[in-house]
N, C-alpha and C positions, 0 to 999 in steps of 0.2 A: 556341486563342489563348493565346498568352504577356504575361504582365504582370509589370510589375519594379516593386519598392519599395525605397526606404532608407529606413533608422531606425536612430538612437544604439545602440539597444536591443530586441530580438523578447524576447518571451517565447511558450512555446508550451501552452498548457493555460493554464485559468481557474480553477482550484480555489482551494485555499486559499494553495498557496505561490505560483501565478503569479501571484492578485492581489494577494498582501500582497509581492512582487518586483517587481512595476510599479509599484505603489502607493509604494514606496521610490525607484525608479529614476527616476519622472519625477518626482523634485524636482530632478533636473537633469540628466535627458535628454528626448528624444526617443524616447518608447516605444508601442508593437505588441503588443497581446497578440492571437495565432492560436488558435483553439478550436473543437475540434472539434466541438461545443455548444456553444448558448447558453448565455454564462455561470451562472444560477444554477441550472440543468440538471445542474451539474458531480457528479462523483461524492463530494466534500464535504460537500455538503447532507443525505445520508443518515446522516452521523457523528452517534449520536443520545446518547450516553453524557455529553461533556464535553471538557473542557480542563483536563488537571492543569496545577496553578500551588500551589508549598505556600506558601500566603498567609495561612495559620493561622488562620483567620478564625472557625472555627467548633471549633478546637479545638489545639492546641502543633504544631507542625510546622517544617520545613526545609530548604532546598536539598539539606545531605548526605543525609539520609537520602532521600529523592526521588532525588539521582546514587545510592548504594547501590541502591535498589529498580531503576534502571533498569540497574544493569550486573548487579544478580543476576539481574534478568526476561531478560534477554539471554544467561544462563549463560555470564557470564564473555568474551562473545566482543565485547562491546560495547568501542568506542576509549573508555575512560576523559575526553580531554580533550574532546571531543566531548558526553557526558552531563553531564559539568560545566556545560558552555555552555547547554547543553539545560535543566539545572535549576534555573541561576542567571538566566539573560534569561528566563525562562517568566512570571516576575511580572511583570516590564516589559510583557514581550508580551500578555500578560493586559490590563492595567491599560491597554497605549494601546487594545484592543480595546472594553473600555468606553469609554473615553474620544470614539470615535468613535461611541458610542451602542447599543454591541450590548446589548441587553435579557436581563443574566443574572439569572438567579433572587438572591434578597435575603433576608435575614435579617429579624429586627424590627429593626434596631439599623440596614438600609439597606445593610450589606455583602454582599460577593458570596456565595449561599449555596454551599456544597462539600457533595456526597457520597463516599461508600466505592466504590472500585474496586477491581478483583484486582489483588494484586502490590501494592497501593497501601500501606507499614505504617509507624509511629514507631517511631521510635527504635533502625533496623537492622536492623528484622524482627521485635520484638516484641508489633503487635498492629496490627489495621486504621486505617486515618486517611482524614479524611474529606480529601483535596484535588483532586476533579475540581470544577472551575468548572462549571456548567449555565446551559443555558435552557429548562427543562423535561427534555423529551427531544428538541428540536429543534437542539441547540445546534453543528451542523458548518452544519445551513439559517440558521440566526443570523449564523455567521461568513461564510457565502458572501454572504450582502445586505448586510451591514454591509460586506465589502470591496469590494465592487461599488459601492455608492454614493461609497465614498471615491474608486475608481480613475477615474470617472465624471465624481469634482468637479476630480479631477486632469489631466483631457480625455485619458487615455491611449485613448487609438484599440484599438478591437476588428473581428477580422476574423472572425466569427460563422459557425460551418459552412463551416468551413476544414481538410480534413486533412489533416495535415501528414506527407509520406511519404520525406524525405532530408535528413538537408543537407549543406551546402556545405563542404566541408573541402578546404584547398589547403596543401601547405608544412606540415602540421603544426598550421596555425592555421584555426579555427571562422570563416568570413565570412557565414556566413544558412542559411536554409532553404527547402525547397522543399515547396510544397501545392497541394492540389486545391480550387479553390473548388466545393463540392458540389451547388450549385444549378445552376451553371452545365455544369461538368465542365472550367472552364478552368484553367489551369496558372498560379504566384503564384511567381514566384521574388524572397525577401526578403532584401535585403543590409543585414548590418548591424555596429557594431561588436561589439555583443558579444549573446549568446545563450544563453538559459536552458529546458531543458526540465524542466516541469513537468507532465508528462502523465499523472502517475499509475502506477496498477498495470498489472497483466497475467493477471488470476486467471481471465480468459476461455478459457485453454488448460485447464481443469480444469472437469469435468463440474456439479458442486455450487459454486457458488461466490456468495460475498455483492454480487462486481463487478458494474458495470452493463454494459450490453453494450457501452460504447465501449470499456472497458478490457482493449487486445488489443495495447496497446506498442509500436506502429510508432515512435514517435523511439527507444524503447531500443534495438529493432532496427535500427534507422538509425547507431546510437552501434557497437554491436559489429558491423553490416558494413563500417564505414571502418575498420577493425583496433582500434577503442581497446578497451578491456577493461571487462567485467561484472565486478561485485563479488556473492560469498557467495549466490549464485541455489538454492544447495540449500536453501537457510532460508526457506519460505514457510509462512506461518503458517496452520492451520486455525484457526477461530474455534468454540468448543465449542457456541455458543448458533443454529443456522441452523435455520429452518424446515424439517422432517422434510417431503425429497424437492424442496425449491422452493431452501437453501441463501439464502431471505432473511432478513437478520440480526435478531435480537432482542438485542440492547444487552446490552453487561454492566451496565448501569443497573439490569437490571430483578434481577440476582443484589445488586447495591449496594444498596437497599432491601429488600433482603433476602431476594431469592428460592434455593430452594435445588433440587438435581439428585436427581432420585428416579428407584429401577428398578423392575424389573415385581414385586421383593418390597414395594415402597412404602417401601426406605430411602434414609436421606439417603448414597448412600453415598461422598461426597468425603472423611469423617471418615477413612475407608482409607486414603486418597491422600494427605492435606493434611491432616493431625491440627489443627493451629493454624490457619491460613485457610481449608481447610475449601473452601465454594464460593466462596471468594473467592482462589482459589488461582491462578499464571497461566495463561496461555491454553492455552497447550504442556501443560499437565499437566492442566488439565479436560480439554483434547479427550484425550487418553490414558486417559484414566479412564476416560469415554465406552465408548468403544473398545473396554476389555478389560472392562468391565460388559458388553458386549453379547455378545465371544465368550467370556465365564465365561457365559452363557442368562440373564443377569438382566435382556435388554431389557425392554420395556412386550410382554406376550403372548407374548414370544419373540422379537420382531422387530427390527430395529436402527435404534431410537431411545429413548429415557430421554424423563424428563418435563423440564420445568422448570417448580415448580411457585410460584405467586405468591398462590395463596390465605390471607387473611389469617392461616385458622386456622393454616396449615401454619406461616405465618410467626412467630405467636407463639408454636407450640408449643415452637418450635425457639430461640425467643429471639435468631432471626437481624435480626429487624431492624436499623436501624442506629441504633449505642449501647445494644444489647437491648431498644429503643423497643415497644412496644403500638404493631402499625399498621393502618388501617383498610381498607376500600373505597375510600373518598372520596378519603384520601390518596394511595394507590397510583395511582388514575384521575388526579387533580391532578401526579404526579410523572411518571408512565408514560403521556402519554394518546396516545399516536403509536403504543406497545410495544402496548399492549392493544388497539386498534384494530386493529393487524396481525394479534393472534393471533386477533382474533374473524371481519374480512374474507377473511385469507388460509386459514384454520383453520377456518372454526364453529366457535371452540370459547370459550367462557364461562371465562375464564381467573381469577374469582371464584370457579367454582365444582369446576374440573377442571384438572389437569395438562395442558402445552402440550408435543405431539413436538417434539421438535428433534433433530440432529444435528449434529456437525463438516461446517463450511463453510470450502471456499480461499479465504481473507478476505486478507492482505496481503503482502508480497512486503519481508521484509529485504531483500535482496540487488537489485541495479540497477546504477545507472554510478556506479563512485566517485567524491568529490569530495573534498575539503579542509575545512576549516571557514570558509571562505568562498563556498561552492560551487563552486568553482572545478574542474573535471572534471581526473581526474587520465589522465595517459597512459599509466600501466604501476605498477608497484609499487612503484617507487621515492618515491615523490611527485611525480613532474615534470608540468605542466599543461599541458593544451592551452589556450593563449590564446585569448581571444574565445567559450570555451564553459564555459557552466555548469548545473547542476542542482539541483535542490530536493525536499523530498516525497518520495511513494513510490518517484518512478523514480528514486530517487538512492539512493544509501550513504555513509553517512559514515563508521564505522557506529555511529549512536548507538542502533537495534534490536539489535545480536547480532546473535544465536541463535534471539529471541523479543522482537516487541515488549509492552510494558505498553500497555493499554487506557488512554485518553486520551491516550498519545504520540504519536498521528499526528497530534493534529490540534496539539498544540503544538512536533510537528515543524517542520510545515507556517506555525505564524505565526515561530519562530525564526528559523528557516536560512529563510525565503523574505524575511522582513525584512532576515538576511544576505546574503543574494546577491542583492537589489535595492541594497543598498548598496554591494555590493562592485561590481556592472555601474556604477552609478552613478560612482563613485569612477574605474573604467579609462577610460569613454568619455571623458572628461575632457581625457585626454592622446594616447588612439589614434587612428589614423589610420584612414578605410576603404580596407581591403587592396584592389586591382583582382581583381576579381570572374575567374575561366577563362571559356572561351567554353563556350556553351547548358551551364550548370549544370544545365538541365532535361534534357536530354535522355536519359540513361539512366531518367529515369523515365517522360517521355512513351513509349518502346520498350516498356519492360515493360509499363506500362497498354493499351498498344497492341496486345500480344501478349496479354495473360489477355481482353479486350475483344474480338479477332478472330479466334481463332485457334479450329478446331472438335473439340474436346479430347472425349475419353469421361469426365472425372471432374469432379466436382460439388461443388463448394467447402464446400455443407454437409456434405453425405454424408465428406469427408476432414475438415472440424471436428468432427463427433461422433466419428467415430474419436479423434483423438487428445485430447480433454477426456475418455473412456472411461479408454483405457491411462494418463494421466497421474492420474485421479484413484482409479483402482483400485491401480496401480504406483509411484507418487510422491506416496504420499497422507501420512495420519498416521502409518503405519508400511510400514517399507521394507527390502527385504534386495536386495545387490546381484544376484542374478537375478532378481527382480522390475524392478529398476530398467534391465538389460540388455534386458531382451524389449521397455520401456518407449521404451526409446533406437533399437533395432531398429526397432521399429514407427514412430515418427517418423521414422528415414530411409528409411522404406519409403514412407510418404505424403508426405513431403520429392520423392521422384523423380515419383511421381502428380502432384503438385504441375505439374509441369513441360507438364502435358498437360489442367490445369484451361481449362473451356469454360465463357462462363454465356450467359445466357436474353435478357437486356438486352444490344442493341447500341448502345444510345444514351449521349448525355454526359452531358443535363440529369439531376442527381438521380439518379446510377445506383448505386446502393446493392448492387445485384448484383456490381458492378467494386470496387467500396472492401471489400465485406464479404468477396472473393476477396483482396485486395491484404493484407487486417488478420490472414488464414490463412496469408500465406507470413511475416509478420512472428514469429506466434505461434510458427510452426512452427521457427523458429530458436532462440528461447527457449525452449521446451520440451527440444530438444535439447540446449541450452547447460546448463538445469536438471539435465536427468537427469546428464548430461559430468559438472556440479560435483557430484550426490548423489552418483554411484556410484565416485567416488575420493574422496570424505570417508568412510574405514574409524570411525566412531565414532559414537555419537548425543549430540546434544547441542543443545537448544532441539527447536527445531520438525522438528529430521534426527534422526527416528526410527530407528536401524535395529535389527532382530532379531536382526541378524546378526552388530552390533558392539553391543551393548545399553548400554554402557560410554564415560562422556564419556576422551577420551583426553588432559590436557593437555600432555601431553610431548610426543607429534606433532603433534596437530590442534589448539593454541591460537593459531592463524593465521587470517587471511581467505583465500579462493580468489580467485581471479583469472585467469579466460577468457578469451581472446581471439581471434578469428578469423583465422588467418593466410592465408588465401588473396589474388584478386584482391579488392577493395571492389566492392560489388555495391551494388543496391536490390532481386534476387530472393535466393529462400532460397538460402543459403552451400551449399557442399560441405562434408564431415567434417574442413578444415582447422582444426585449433584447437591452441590452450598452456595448460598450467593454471602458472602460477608464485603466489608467496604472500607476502603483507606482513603484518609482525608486528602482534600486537594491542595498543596503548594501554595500557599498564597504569601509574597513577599511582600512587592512594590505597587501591585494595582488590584484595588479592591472591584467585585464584581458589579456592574452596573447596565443598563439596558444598553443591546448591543443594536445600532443604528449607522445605516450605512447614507 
């Protein structure tokens, strides 16, 4: 069965930027937020670290040095006018965040308390500073109920376990989307003026990874099969702190209170790496450190993982606390009580008393659908925008990550630019028209679900996903040379053609999670190709694009974003090898690029 909706305004995801985008947009529209989960289900709720905001509260701070830390974190590839934005509304966005009641931690004095994050420094690099905003360690689960009740009071309409698998693009211009209601198996086609996706990441294509399992980027892949262009997809970030084998996150919270990275000699040994921050060094360069501690044999036994260790004694031998604090049991449990419970449930392990495995985990995705600083979705390199479509959060680019985002900048990615592009939809519906819809918008999706759903195929949708989260995260991992990254791109269009002849088990519509988990394989399966495309012609390393092979940031060739595009026919199954790489300059305002030294 087919079902049609109008709305001013869709939004697609419920995390943090779709509901602080709604939450803006219906003070005067008519707004839809579609979610593939129930809202506080979202992949936001597990951001456990913070929200930088430099609001000085607990010690001298500032917007520039915040824009400085976030375009050096980003090695130089971040658009300048974008972190600006990023580090000047971070307070406002903060501050209406409380203001609608979110429960952040508080000083004596009543003010918001801030701890030390990596990358986080005063005065241009000269020494850590405390400005991620907290609610404990809960503080992404804080911000998903605190926007959820605002979007709630604002009656914006939720369509709850709704996948959202196309949309509608005619003329150039964004008119809605198309989903699968999942309980049902019925088809939702939503017209509207204008359209934001906010779906999140895509770290499901990669074996180890801190993503939840929805996050596998069907509207991103939906954006790059109507020909518009991915933005810098070589740059996904490993996260140094993943649970050793499981890739579930432990916060850089629990290094900002002051835990430190030990090997199987039992040294601190980030002091190598990052003389001055040390393990508070950024992510890109802990997980590298990581790395080559384990193939120099100084894993824990021999094996590849390092410790992170948060025992008190360790903490005050080392004077790592924060502000070189005396810190205790009590306190660390009071600070960390989410962190420490993960290490002792997922772990056994008494993280008071003994060092926690960990390893680098596929944690976040610079690179996605470019936008503007309005979110406004761009249609090629030049700047020019697809009307009626926008983006927010991870699946977007601005690029205010680079290279490498800073810990805490996703989530005050997510209240900025989703505050922005609820505004900005807000602002267009105002005056646009709804474009006359083409006839069965649905239909090339009903065909394909029709075919992966009937059709009695030899291959097995998991058995071709462990494949390619294997090659992708052995091949396109923290370090990379482009024959690795070749065999990487091979091998995905080899399961790309298997693809074509996927069979599954469930013939039915109601609930069929066998159909959607085969559907969310052929999306990944283009983005992983599109990733490898953009690694293996970026000749340099630089952030989180490691390579061996170019060991050397380039900025005389490679100080540009990438920019992919699928040029074939517009599909809703995986693409053929038609693609463009073309490239749009980097932002450079206030700080000229320079060797980045922690």
């Amino acid at each position: 069965m087919i079902h049609h909706h109008q709305f001013d305004a869709i939004i697609v995801g419920a995390g943090g930027a779709g509901l602080m985008a709604a939450l803006h947009a219906s003070k005067a529209a008519n707004v839809a937020v579609i979610s593939k989960l129930y809202p506080t289900r979202s992949h936001t709720g597990t951001a456990q670290g913070g929200i930088a905001a430099p609001l000085a509260n607990m010690e001298e701070d500032n917007p520039e040095w915040y824009m400085y830390d976030t375009v050096k974190g980003g090695d130089y590839l971040v658009d300048q006018d974008a972190a600006e934005v990023l580090a000047h509304e971070s307070i406002d966005a903060v501050v209406e965040l409380e203001h609608m009641g979110l429960p952040f931690d508080r000083t004596p004095e009543g003010r918001i308390e801030q701890r030390r994050f990596g990358g986080h420094t005063a005065d241009f690099g000269k020494r850590a500073v405390m400005r991620s905003c907290k609610s404990a360690d809960r503080t992404g689960h804080m911000i998903l109920q605190t926007l959820y009740q605002a979007c709630i009071k604002q009656n914006v309409q939720f369509f709850d376990e709704f996948f959202v698998v196309d949309l509608v693009v005619e003329g150039g211009v964004c008119l809605g989307a198309v989903a699968i209601e999942i309980n049902t198996g019925d088809v939702h086609v939503f017209h509207a003026k204008a359209t934001l996706l906010a779906s999140g990441g895509f770290g499901r294509m990669f074996k180890v990874t801190s993503n939840a399992h929805s996050l596998t980027g069907e509207p991103v892949a939906a954006v790059y099969r109507r020909n518009l262009p991915l933005e810098d997809l070589e740059f996904f970030q490993f996260h140094p702190t993943g649970i050793y084998k499981m890739g579930v996150l432990l916060s850089e919270a629990a290094r900002g209170e002051g835990g430190v990275f030990v090997n199987g000699k039992g040294e601190r040994f980030m002091e190598r790496y990052a003389p001055n921050m040390k393990d508070l060094a950024s992510r890109d360069v802990c997980s590298r450190a990581i790395y080559l501690e384990i193939k120099d044999g100084r894993g824990i036994n021999g094996k590849d993982y390092v410790y992170l260790d948060i025992r008190p004694e360790t903490i005050n031998g080392y004077k790592s606390g924060p502000g070189g604090k005396t810190v205790t049991a009590e306190e660390l449990e009071k600070k960390l009580p989410d962190i420490i419970e993960m290490m002792r449930i997922y772990l056994g392990v008494e993280p008071m008393k003994e060092g926690v495995p960990i390893q680098p985990t596929a944690h976040y995705a610079m690179g996605g659908i470019p936008t503007d600083l309005n979110c406004q979705v761009l249609a090629d390199a030049t700047g020019a925008v697809v009307p009626g479509l926008y983006a927010a959060g991870e699946c977007a680019c601005l690029s205010v990550h680079g290279a490498n985002r800073l810990g805490t900048n996703s989530l005050v990615d997510l209240v900025v630019f989703g505050r922005r592009g609820g505004r900005a939809m807000a602002e267009f519906v105002k005056s646009a028209d709804f474009k006359p819809m083409p006839s069965a918008p649905e239909a090339s999706v009903v065909a394909e679900l029709e075919r992966i759903r009937t059709q009695a195929g030899q291959e097995k949708a998991g058995i071709l996903r462990s494949e390619m989260q294997e090659i992708m995260m052995d091949n396109v991992g923290v370090f990379r040379t482009g024959p690795m990254i070749q065999i990487a791109l091979n091998k995905v269009r080899e399961l790309k053609a298997r693809f074509a002849h996927v069979a599954i088990d469930d013939k039915g519509k109601r609930f069929n999670t066998d159909l959607l988990e085969a559907y969310e394989l052929g999306a990944m399966l283009d983005l992983a190709e599109a990733t490898a495309l953009s690694a293996l012609n970026r000749t340099e390393s630089r952030g989180a694009h490691s390579r061996d092979d170019h060991p050397k940031r380039d900025d005389v060739n490679w100080l540009k974003h990438t920019f992919i595009r699928y040029t074939g026919a517009p599909t809703v199954a995986p693409t053929s090898a038609e693609t463009e790489i073309t490239y749009k300059p980097v932002t450079i305002t206030k700080f000229q690029p320079k060797e980045r030294t922690y």
